[in-house]
C-alpha positions as CSV (number, residue, x, y, z in Angstrom):
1,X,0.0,0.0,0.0
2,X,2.5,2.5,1.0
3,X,4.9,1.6,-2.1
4,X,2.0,1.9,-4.6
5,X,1.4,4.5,-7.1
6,X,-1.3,6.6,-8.0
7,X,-2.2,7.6,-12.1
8,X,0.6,10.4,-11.5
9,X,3.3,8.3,-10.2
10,X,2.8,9.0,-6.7
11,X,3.5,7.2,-3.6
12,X,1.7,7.8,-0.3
13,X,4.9,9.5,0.4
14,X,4.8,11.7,-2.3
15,X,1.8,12.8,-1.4
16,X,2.7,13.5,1.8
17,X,5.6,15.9,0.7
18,X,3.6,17.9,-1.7
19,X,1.0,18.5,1.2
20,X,4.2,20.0,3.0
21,X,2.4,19.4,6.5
22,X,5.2,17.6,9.1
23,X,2.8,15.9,11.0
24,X,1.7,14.1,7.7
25,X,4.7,13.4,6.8
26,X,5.5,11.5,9.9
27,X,2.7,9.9,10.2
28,X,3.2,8.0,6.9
29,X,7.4,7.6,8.1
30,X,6.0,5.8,11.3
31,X,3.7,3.3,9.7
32,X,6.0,2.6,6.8
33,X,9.1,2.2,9.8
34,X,6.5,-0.7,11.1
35,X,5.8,-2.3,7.9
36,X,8.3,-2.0,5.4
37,X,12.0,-3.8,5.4
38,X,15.3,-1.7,5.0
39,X,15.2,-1.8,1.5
40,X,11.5,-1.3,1.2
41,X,12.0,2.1,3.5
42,X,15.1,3.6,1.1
43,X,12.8,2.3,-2.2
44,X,9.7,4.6,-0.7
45,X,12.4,7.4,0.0
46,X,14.1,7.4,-3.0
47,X,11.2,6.6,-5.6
48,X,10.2,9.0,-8.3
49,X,7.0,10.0,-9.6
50,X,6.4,10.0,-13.5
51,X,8.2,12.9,-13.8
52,X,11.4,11.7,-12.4
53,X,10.9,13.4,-9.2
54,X,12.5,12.4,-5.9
55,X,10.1,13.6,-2.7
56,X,13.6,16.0,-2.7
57,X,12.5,17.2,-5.6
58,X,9.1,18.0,-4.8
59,X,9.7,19.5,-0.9
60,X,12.8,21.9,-2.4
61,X,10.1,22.9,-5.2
62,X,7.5,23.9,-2.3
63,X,10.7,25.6,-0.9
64,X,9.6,23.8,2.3
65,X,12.8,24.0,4.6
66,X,10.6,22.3,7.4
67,X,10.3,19.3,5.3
68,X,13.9,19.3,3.7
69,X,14.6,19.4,7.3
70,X,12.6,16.4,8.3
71,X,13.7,14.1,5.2
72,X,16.6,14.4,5.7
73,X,16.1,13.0,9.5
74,X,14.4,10.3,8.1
75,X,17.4,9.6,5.8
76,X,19.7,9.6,8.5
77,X,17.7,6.9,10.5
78,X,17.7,4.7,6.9
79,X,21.7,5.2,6.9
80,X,22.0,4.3,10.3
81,X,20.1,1.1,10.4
């Protein structure tokens, strides 16, 4: 569920991002933390939409430091595993 796609490409996560709201954002991390395996996690962080588009892509084009911010926790828990 969390690593499918809607018609544009999107993941759950993706979503998540363009709403630019934190709370969201870690809501999806925490049940995806639960469910998913290591590689599951960085293949939901690092999956692009049909554009090509990381959730990097689409928090820096919201210009959405707050989320920048909290991605890049969440990448820092993947690399630390």
């Amino acid at each position: 569920m969390l690593l499918s796609t809607n018609q544009d490409g999107n993941t759950t996560w993706h979503q998540a991002v363009n709403r630019g709201i934190s709370e969201t954002l870690q809501k999806v991390w925490d049940c995806a933390k639960e469910i998913l395996t290591k590689e599951e996690l960085s293949e939901l962080f690092l999956g692009t939409d049909q554009c090509g588009r990381k959730a990097w892509h689409q928090a820096a084009g919201l210009d959405s430091s707050e989320t920048l911010h909290t991605l890049w926790e969440f990448a820092k828990e993947i690399l630390t595993k």
